[in-house]
C-alpha atoms as a printed R data frame, in Angstrom:
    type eleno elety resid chain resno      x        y      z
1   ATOM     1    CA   UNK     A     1 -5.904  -78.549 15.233
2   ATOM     2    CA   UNK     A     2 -2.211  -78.398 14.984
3   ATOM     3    CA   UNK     A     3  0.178  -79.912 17.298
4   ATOM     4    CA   UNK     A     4  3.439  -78.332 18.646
5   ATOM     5    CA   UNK     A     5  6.249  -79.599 20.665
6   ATOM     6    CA   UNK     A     6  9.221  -78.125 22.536
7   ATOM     7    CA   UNK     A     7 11.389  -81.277 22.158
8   ATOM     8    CA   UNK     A     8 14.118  -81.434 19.502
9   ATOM     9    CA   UNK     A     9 16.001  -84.388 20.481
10  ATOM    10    CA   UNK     A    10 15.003  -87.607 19.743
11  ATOM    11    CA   UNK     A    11 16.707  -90.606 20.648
12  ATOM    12    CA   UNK     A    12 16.886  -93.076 18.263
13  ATOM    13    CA   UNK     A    13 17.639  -96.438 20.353
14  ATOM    14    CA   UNK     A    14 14.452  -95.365 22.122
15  ATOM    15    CA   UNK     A    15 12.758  -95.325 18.362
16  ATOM    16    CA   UNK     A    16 13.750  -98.669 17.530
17  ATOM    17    CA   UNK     A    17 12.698 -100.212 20.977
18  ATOM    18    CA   UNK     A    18  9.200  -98.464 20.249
19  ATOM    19    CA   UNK     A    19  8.769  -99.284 17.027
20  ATOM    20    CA   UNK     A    20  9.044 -102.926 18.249
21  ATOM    21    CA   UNK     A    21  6.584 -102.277 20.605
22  ATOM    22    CA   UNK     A    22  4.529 -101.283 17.914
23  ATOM    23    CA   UNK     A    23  4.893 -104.151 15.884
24  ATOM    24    CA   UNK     A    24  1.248 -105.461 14.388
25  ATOM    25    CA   UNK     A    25 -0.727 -102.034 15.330
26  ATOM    26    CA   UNK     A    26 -2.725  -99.824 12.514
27  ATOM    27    CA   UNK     A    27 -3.133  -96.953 15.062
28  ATOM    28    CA   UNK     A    28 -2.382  -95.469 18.053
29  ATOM    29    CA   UNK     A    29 -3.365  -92.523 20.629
30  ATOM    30    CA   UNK     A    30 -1.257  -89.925 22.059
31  ATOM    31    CA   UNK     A    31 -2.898  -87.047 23.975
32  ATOM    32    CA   UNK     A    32 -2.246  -83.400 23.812
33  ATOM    33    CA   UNK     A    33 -3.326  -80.871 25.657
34  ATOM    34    CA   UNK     A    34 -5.493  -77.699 24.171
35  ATOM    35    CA   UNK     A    35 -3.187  -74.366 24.691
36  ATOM    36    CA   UNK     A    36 -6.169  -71.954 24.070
37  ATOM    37    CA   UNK     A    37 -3.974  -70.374 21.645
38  ATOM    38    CA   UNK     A    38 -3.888  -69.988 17.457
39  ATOM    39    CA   UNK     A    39 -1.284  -70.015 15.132
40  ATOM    40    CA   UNK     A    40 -0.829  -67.359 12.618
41  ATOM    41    CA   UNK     A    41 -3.475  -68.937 10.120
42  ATOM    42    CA   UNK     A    42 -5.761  -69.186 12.889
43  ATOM    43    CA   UNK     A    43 -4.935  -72.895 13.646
44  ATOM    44    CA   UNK     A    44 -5.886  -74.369 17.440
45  ATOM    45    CA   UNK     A    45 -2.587  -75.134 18.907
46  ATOM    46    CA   UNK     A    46 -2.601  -78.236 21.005
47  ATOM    47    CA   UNK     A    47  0.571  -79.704 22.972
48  ATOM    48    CA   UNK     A    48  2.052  -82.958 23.128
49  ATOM    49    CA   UNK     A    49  3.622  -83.184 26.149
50  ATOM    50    CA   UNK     A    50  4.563  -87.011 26.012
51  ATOM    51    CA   UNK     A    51  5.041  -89.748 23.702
52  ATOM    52    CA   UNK     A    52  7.557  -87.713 21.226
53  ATOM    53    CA   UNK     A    53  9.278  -90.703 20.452
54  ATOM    54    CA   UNK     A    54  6.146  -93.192 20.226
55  ATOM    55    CA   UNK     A    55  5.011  -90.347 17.296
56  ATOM    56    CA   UNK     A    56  8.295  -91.296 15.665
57  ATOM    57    CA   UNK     A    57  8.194  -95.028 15.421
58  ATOM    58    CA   UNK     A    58  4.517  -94.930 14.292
59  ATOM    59    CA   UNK     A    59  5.928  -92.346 11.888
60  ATOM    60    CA   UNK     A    60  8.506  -94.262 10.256
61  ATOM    61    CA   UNK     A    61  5.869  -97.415 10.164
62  ATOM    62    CA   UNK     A    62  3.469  -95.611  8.938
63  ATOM    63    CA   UNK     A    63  0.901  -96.376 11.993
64  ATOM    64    CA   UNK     A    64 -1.999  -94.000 12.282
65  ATOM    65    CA   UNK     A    65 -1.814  -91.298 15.215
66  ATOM    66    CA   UNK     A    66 -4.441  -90.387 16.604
67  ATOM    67    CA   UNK     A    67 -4.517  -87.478 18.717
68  ATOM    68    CA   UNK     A    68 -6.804  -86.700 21.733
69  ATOM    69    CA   UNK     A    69 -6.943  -83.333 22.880
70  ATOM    70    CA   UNK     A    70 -7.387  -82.443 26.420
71  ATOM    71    CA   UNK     A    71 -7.244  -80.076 29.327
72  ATOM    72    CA   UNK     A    72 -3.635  -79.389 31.375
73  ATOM    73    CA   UNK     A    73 -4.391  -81.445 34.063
74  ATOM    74    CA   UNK     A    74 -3.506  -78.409 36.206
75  ATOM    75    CA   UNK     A    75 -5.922  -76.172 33.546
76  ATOM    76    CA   UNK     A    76 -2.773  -74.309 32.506
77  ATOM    77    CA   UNK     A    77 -3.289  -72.523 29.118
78  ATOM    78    CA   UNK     A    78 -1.730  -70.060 26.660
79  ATOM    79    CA   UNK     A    79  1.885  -68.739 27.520
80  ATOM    80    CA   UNK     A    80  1.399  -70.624 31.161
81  ATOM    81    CA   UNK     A    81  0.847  -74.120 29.449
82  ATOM    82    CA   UNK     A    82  3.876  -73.159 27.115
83  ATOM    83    CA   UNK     A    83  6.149  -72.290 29.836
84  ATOM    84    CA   UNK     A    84  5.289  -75.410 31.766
85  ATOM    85    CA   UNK     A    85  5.924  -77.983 28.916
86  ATOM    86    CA   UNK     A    86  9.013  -76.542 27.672
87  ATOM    87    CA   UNK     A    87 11.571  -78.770 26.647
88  ATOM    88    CA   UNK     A    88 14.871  -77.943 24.566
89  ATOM    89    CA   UNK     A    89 14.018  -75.978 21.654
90  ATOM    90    CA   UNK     A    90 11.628  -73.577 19.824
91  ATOM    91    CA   UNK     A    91  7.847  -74.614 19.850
92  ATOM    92    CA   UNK     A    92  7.836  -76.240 16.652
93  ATOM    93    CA   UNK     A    93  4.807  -78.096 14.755
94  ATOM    94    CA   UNK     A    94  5.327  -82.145 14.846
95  ATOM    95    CA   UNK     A    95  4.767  -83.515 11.613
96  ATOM    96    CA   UNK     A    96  7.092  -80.667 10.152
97  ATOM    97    CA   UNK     A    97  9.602  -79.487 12.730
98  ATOM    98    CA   UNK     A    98  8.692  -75.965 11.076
99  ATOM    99    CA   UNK     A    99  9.130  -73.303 14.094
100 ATOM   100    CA   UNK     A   100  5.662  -71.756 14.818
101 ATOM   101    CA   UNK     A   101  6.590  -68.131 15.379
């Protein structure tokens, strides 16, 4: 499983206050959502929707994510799902910011 994201910006006051609230942990779970959908090398693409700048603090303290995947809420898949948790920029994988497609 790969996980994509729609947000570029990140704001880093909001990185520092997290990564005090993450002060002590070895871990922590964010949720994303299963798209129904591959990437070019046949990857499962799953969305995180929230919690972009949790993922950075843990990041830069080198905290464990763990991800949970899940069903939309509203059981929105595929270009649906994509069009619903757009954001600011190109769907883009999280740990490298590469573009997808």
């Amino acid at each position: 499983m790969k996980v994509i994201t729609s947000q570029g910006y990140i704001n880093e006051d909001i990185v520092e206050s997290k990564k005090e609230m993450l002060s002590g942990e070895t871990s922590i779970e964010l949720v994303v959502w299963t798209t129904g959908m591959q990437d070019d090398n046949g990857e499962a693409l799953c969305v995180l929707s929230d919690g972009h700048h949790t993922y950075e603090a843990a990041v830069e303290l080198g905290v464990d994510v763990i991800f949970t995947e899940t069903e939309h809420p509203e059981g929105l898949t595929g270009e649906a799902l994509l069009e619903a948790t757009w954001m600011d920029s190109d769907y883009h994988y999280l740990d490298t910011k590469e573009n997808v497609w």
